[in-house]
KOLLUM-744112 format. One line per field, with one value per residue: residue in three letters; x, y, z of N, C-alpha, C in turn; residue number from 0. Coordinates in pm, whole numbers, plus 50000, padded with zeros to 5 digits. Layout:
BEGIN
r	[ALA:...]
nu	[X:...]
nv	[Y:...]
nw	[Z:...]
cau	[X:...]
cav	[Y:...]
caw	[Z:...]
cu	[X:...]
cv	[Y:...]
cw	[Z:...]
k	[NUM:...]
This chain:
BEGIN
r	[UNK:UNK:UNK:UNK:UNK:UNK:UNK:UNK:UNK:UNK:UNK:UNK:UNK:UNK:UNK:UNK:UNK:UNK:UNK:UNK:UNK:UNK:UNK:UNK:UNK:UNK:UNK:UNK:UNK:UNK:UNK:UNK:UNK:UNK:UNK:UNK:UNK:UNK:UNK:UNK:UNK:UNK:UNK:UNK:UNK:UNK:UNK:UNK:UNK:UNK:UNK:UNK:UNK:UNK:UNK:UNK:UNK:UNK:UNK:UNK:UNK:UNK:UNK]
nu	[52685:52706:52534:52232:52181:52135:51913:51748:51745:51584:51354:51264:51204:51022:50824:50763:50694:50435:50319:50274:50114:49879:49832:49750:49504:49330:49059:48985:48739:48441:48185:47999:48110:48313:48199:48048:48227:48414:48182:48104:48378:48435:48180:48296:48534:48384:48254:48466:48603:48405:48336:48601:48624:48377:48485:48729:48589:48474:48672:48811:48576:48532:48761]
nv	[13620:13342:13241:13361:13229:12915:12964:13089:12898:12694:12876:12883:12636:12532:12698:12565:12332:12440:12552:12270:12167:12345:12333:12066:12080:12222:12275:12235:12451:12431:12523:12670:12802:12913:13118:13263:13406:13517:13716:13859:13956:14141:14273:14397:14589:14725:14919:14995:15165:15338:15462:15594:15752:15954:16067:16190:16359:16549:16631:16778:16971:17069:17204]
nw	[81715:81582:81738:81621:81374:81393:81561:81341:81160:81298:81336:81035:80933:81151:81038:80770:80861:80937:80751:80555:80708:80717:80459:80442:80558:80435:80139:79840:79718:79627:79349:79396:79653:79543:79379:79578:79733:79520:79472:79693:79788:79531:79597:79825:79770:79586:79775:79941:79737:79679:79897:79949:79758:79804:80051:79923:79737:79953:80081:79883:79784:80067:80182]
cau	[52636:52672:52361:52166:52191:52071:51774:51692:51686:51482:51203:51221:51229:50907:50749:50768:50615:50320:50272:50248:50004:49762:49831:49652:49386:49264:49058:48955:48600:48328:48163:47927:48141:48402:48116:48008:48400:48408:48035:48170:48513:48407:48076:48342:48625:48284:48201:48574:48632:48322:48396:48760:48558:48344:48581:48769:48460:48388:48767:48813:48468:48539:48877]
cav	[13609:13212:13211:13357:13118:12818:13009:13159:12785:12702:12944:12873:12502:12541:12753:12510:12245:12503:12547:12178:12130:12390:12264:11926:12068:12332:12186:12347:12570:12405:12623:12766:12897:13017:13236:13345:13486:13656:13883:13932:14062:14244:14402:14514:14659:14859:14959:15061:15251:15460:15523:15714:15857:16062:16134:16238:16451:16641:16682:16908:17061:17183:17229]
caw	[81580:81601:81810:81540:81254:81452:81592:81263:81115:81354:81276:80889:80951:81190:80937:80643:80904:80974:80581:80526:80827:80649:80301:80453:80616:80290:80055:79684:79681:79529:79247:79473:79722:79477:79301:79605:79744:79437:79479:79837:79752:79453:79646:79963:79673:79509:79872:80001:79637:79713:80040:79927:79648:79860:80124:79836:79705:80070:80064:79741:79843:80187:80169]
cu	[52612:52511:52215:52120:52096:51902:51651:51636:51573:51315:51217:51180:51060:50774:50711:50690:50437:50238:50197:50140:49883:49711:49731:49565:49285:49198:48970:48770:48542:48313:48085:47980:48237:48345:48099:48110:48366:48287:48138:48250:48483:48335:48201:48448:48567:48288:48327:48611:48543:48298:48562:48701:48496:48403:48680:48729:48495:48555:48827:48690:48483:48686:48999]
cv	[13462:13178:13232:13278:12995:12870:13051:12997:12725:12747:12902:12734:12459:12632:12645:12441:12308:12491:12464:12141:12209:12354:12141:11954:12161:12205:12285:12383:12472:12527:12717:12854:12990:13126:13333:13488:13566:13754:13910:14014:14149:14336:14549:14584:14790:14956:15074:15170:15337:15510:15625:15808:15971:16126:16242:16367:16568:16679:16830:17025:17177:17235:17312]
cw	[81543:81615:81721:81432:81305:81489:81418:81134:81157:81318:81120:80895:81043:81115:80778:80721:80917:80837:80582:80598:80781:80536:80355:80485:80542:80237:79916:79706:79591:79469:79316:79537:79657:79447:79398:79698:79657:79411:79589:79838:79669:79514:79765:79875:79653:79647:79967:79850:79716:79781:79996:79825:79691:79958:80044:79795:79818:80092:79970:79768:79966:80192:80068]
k	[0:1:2:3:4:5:6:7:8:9:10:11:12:13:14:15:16:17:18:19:20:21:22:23:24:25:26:27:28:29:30:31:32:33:34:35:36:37:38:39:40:41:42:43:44:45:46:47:48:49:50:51:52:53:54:55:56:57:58:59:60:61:62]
């Protein structure tokens, strides 16, 4: 049970370094690309709703 603790620091301790190493290499969305994330995400949301919707549909129908 010793053995654990140390290892388990380890990984949290190499995880915080990983963070910080992405944190530097991100950088904030111009306006353009922010706008265009949000069509994207919104269109594939509309696209995966209406996909369960008719599965949904042909569900109650044939079933």
């Amino acid at each position: 049970m010793d053995e654990e603790k140390p290892n388990l620091f380890f990984k949290l301790k190499r995880f915080v370094i990983e963070c910080k190493r992405v944190l530097k290499v991100t950088k904030k969305p111009s306006n353009l690309e922010f706008k265009t994330i949000v069509k994207v995400s919104g269109l594939g949301m509309i696209i995966i709703g209406l996909i369960g919707f008719i599965v949904q549909m042909v569900k109650q129908l044939f079933f």
